[in-house]
C-alpha positions as a Markdown table, in Angstrom:
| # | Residue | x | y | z |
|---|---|---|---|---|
| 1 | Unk | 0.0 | 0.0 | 0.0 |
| 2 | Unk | 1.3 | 3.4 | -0.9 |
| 3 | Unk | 1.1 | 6.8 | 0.9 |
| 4 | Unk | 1.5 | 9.0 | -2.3 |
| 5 | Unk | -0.9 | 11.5 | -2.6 |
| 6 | Unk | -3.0 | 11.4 | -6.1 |
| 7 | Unk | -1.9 | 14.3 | -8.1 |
| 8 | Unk | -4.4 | 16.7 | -9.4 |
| 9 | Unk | -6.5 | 19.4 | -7.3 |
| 10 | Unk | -7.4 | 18.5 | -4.5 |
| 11 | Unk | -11.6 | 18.5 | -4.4 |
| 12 | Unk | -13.0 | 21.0 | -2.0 |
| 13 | Unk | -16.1 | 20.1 | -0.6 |
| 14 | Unk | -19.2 | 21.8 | -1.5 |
| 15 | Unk | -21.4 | 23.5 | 1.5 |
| 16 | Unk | -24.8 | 21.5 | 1.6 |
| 17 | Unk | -27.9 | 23.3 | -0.1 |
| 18 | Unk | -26.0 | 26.2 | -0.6 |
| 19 | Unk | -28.1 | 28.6 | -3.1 |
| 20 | Unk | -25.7 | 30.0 | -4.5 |
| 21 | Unk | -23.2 | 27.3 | -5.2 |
| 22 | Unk | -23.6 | 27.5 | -9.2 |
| 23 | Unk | -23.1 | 31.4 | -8.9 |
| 24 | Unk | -20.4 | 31.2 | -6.9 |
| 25 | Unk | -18.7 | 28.5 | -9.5 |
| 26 | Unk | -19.5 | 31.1 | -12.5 |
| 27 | Unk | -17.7 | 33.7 | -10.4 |
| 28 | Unk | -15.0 | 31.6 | -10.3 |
| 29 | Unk | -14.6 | 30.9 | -14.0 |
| 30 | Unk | -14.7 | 35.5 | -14.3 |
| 31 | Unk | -11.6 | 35.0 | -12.0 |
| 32 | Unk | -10.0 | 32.1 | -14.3 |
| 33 | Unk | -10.3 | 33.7 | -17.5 |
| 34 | Unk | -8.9 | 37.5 | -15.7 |
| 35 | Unk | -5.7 | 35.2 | -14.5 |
| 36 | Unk | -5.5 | 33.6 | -18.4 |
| 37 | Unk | -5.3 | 37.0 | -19.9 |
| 38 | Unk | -2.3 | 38.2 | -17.5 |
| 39 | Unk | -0.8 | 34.8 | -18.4 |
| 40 | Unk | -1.6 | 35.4 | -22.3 |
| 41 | Unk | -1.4 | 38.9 | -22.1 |
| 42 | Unk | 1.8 | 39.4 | -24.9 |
| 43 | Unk | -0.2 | 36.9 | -27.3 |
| 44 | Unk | -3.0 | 38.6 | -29.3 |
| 45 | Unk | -5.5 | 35.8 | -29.7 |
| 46 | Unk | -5.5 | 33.8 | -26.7 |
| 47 | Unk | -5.7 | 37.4 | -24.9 |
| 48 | Unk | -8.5 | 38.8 | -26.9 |
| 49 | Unk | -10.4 | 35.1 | -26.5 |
| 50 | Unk | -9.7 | 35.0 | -22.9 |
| 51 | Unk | -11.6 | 38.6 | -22.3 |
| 52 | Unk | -14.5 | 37.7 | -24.7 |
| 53 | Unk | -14.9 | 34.7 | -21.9 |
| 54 | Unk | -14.6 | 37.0 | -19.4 |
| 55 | Unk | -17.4 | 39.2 | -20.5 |
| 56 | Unk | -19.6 | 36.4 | -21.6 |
| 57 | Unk | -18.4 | 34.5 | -17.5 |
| 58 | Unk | -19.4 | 37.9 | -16.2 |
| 59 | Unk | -22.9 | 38.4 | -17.6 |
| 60 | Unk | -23.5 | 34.8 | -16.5 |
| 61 | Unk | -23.0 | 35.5 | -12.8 |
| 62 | Unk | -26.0 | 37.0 | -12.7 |
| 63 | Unk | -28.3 | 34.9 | -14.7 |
| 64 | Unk | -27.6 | 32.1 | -12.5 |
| 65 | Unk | -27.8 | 33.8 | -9.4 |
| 66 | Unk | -31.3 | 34.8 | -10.6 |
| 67 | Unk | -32.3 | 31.3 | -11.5 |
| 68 | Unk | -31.3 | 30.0 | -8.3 |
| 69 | Unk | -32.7 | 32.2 | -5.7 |
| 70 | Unk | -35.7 | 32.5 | -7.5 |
| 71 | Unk | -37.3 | 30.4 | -5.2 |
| 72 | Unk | -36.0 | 32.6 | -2.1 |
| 73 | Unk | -38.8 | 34.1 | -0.4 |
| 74 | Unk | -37.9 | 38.3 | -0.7 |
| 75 | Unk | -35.1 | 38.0 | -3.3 |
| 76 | Unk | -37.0 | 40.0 | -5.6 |
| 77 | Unk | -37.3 | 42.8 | -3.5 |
| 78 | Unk | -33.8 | 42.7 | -2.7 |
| 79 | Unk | -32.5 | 42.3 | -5.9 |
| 80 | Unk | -34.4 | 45.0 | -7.5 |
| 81 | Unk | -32.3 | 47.5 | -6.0 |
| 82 | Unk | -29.3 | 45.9 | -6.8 |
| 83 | Unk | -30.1 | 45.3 | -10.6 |
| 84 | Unk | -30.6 | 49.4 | -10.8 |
| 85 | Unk | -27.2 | 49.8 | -8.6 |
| 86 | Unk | -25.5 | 47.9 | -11.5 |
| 87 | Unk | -27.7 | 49.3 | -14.1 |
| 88 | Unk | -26.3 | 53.0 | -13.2 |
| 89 | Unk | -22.7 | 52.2 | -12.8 |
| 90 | Unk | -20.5 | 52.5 | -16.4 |
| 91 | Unk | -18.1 | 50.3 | -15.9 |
| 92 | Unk | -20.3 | 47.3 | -15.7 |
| 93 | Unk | -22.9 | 48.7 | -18.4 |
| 94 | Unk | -19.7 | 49.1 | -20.6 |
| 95 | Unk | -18.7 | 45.4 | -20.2 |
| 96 | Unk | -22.7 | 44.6 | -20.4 |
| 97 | Unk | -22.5 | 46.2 | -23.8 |
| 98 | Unk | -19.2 | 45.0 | -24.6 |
| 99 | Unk | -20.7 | 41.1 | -24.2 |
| 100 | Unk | -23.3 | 41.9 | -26.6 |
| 101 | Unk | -20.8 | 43.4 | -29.0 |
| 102 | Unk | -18.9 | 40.0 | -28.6 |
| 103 | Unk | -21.6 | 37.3 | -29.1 |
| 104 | Unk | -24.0 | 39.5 | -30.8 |
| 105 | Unk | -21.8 | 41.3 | -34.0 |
| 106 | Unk | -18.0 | 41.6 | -33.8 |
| 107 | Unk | -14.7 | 41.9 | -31.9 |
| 108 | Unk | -13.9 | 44.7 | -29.5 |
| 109 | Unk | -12.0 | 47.3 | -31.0 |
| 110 | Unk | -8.7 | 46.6 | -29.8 |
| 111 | Unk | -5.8 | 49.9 | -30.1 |
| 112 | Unk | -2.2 | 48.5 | -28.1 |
| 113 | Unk | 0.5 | 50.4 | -27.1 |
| 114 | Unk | 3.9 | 49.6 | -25.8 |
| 115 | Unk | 6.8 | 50.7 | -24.1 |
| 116 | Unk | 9.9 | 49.5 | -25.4 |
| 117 | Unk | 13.9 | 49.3 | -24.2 |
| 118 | Unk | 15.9 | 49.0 | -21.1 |
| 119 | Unk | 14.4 | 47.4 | -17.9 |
| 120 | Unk | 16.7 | 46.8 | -14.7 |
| 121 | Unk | 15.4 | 44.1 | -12.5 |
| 122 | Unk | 11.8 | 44.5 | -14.3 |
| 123 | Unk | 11.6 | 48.2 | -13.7 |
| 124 | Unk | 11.6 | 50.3 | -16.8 |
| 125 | Unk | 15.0 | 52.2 | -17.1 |
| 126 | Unk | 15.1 | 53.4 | -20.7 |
| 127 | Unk | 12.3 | 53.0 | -23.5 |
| 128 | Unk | 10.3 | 54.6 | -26.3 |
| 129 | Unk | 6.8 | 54.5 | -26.7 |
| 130 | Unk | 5.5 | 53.0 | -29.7 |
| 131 | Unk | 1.6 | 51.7 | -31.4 |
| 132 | Unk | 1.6 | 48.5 | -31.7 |
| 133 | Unk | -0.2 | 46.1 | -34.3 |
| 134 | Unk | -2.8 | 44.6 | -32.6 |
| 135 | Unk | -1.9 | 41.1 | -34.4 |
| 136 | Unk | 1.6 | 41.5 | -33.3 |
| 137 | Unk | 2.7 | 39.3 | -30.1 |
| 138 | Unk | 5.1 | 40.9 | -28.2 |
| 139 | Unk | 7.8 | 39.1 | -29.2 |
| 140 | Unk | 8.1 | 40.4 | -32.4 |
| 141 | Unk | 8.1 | 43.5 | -30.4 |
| 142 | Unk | 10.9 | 42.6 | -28.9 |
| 143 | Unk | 12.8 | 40.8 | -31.7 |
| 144 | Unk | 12.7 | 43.1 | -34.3 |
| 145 | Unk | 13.5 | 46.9 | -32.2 |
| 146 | Unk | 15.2 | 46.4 | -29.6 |
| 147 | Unk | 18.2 | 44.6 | -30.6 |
| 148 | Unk | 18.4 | 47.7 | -32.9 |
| 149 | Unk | 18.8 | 49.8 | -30.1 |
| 150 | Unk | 22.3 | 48.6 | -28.4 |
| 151 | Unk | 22.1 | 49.7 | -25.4 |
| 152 | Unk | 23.4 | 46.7 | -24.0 |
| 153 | Unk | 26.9 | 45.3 | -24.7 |
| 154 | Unk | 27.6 | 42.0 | -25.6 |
| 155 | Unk | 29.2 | 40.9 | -22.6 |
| 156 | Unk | 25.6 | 42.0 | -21.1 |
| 157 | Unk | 28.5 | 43.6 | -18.0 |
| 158 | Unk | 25.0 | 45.5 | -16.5 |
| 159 | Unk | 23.9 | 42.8 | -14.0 |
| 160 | Unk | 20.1 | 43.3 | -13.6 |
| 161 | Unk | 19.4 | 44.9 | -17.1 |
| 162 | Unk | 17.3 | 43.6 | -19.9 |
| 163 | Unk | 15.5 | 44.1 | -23.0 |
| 164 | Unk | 11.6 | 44.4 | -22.7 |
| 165 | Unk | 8.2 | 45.2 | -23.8 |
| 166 | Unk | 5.4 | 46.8 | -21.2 |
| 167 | Unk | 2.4 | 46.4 | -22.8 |
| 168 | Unk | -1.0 | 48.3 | -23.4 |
| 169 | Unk | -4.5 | 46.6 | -24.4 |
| 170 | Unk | -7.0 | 49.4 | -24.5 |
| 171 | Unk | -10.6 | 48.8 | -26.0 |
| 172 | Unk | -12.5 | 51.9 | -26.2 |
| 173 | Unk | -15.9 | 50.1 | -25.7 |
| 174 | Unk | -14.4 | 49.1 | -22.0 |
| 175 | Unk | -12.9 | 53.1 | -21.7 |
| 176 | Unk | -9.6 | 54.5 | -22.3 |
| 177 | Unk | -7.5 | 53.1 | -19.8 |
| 178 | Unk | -5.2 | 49.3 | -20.1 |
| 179 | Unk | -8.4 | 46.6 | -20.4 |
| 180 | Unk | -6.7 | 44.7 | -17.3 |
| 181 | Unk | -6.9 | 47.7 | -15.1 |
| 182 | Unk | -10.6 | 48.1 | -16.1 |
| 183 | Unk | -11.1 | 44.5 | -15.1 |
C-alpha cells in the first residue's frame, strides 16, 4: 500500500444546499479567465479570447444567481435595487455592452500600445513609446526593435538589465485606460 498522494486538485467540498453554489462556481470561472489574460497577455488571440470569456463569464454571474434564488422568499425585492445599482454604474454597463458586442456582432476594438527598451530588475529604465499592431505578439516586439537599439553590450556587463516590452491593451468600448486595469 502506498502513501502518495494522487496528483491533481485536490476536491473541495461543496457546502450542503448552498443557493448560490452555481453562482459562486461562474464567479469563479470571471476569476480564471482575468488570470489567463495576464498569463496570455503578450499573445493577441488567446488574450482577446480569454476577455470575450470573461465578459460572456461575467454576464452569466447573474443569470444564475437569478435562477437560483428564485425560489427565495424576498429576493426580488432585494435584488431590484441591486439590478438598478449595476444598471447605473458605467463600468459594468460598458462590459454589459461589450458582451453583446462580442456574441452579438463583432470583436472589440482593440488599439495596443507599448513601451519599449531597457528594464533593470523588471523596472523600466530606458524606452520609447511605440503603437503597436494589434496582431503582433510581443515578441516580435521585442525581436525586431530592440536589438536595434544597443544599449546593452555583448558581454551583457550590467547585472540586472534587460530588454523588454510593457504592454497596453485598451478597447475603447471598455474606456480609455489598459483593459486589465478596467477589469
Amino acid at each position: 500500500m502506498s502513501n502518495k498522494r494522487k496528483a491533481g486538485p485536490e476536491k473541495i467540498p461543496s457546502q450542503e444546499n448552498c443557493p448560490l453554489e452555481e453562482a459562486d462556481d461562474k464567479f469563479n470561472e470571471v476569476h480564471f479567465f482575468i488570470e489567463q489574460m495576464m498569463l496570455r497577455y503578450h499573445e493577441p488571440e488567446p488574450f482577446r479570447y480569454n476577455l470575450n470569456a470573461f465578459l460572456q463569464a461575467l454576464r452569466n454571474v447573474t443569470f444564475v444567481l437569478q435562477q437560483q434564488m428564485s425560489k427565495v422568499p424576498n429576493f426580488h425585492s432585494w435584488y431590484e435595487p441591486q439590478q438598478e445599482k449595476m444598471r447605473s454604474d458605467q463600468l459594468l454597463r460598458r462590459f454589459v455592452e461589450s458582451r453583446n458586442i462580442v456574441v452579438k456582432s463583432r470583436n472589440l476594438l482593440f488599439k495596443s500600445k507599448a513601451s519599449v527598451g531597457l528594464f533593470r530588475y523588471r523596472k523600466l529604465k530606458l524606452a520609447f513609446d511605440v503603437d503597436v499592431s494589434t496582431a503582433f505578439p510581443s515578441h516580435y516586439v521585442l525581436s525586431d526593435l530592440v536589438p536595434k537599439l544597443g544599449l546593452i553590450d555583448d558581454d551583457h556587463s550590467a547585472i540586472g538589465e534587460e530588454y523588454g516590452v510593457k504592454r497596453q491593451w485598451i478597447a475603447p468600448e471598455l474606456g480609455d485606460e489598459n483593459v486589465l486595469v478596467a477589469l
